[in-house]
N, C-alpha and C positions, 0 to 999 in steps of 0.2 A: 504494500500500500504506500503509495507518496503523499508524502506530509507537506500539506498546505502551508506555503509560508506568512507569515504574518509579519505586520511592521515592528513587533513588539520582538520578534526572533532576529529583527532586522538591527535595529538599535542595538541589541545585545553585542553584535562583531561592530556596527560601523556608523562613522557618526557624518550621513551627509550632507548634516545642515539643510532640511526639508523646511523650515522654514524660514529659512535665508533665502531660499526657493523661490516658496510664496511671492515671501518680501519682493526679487525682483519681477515674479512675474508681473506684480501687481505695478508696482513701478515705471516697467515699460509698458505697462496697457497692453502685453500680450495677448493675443489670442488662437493663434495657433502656435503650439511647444512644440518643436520637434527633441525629444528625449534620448541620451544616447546610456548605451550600460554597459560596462565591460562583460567579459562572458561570466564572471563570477557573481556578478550583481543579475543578472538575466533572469534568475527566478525568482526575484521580487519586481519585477516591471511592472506588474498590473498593480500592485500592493501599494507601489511608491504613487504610480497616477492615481491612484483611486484617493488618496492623500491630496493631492494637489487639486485633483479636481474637486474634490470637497469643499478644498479653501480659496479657489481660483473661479472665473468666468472661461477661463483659458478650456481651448482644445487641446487634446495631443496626440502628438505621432510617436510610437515607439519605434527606435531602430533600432534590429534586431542582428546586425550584419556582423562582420569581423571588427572587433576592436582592441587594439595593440598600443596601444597611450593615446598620452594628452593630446601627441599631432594626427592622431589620426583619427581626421572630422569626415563625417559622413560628406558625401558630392553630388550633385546632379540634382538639388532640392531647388533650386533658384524659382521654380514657376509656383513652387506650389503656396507660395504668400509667408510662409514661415517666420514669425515675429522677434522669435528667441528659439537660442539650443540651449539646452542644458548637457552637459554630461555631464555623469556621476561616475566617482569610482576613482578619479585622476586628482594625484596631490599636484600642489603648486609645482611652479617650478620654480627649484633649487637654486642657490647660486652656484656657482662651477667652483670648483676648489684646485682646478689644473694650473697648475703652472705655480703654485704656491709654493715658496721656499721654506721646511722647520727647522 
């Protein structure tokens, strides 16, 4: 049997600021999200929009495709009106530490 994920199994590993989310959905007046999720985030997709749409006007698209970091943004959405992307899953980026002498 497969065990339904829940936001509350969600929050336990990861913290990704779902309502920092909100915040900007709401801020930019979005209305269609395009959502992106790494493959490990993938079986809470509907969990996290069912969350947002809750607290949002906002539509959304899940993308459900290969995701390999923070550079790699979904392509070929330009017609479809998309107001904001989110992905989840990608820390900042780092500062570089190369080339540093100890």
């Amino acid at each position: 049997m497969i065990k339904e994920r829940t936001l509350e199994d969600l929050e336990e590993e990861y913290s990704l600021e779902l309502d920092l989310a909100v915040k900007q959905i709401k801020d930019k007046k979005a209305k269609l999200v395009l959502v992106q999720f790494p493959d490990g985030l993938k079986q809470y997709a509907t969990v996290v929009i069912d969350y947002l749409s809750e607290r949002t006007d906002a539509e959304f698209l899940i993308f459900l495709g290969s995701c390999f970091g923070a550079c790699d943004s979904p392509v070929g959405f330009d017609n479809l009106g998309i107001d904001l992307m989110i992905q989840f899953g990608h820390n900042s980026l780092m500062p570089s530490y190369l080339g540093e002498k100890s």
